[in-house]
N, C-alpha and C positions, 0 to 999 in steps of 0.2 A: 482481427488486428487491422490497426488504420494503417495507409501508404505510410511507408516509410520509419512504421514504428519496430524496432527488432527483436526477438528473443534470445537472453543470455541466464547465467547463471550469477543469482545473487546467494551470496551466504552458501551456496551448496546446492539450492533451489532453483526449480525454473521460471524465472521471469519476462518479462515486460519493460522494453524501455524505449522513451521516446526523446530526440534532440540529445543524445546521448544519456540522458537521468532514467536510472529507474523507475519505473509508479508502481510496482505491483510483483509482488513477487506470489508462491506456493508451500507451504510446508506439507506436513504427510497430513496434517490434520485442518490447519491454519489457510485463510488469506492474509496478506501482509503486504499492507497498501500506505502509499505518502500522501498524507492532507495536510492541511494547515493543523498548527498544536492547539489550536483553539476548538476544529471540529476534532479531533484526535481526542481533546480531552471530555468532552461533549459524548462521544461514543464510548471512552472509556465509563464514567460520571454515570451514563445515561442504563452501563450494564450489557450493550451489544460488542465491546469490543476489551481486549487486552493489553499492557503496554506491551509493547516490540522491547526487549531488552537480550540482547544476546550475550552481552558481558552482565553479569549479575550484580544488581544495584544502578544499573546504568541507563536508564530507558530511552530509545531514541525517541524526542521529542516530535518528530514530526510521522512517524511511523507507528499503526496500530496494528493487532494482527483481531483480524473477524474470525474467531471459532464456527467450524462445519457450516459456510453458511449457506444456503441453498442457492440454486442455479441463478433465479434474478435478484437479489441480494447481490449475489457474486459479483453479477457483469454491471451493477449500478455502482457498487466500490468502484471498481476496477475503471467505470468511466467517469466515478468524481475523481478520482488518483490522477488520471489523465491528463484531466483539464485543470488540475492543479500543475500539474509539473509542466503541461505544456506554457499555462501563465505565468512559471516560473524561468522558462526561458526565452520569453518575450522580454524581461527586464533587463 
């Protein structure tokens, strides 16, 4: 975990978050990480990744969930999610 980044509970899960925002949460099965909807739709499209929908029919645009993914998979999400959300609170 970077200086000053926290862990909290997203949706029920334990997560990740940085400058207050989430990047990264856990499910029992699932990672469930915030990128821009364009890589979001790219991983879904591409077949590596799921839409985040937790109200049915709803899918949050900016959140994918990576099924069972293995260890460096995992922590490459978890640092594109990052450097996303930290560039989102540089604006």
């Amino acid at each position: 975990m970077y200086p000053g980044d926290e862990e909290g509970r997203m949706r029920r899960s334990p997560g990740l978050k940085t400058a207050e925002k989430f990047y990264a949460f856990a499910t029992a099965t699932d990672l469930v990480v915030k990128l821009a909807s364009s890589r979001v739709d790219a991983l879904i499209d591409g077949g590596r990744g799921l839409p985040c929908s937790p109200r049915p029919g709803r899918p949050m645009k900016e959140w994918v969930r990576i099924p069972a993914p293995d260890e460096e998979s995992c922590l490459s999400y978890v640092l594109e999610a990052r450097a996303f959300v930290s560039a989102l609170a540089l604006l």
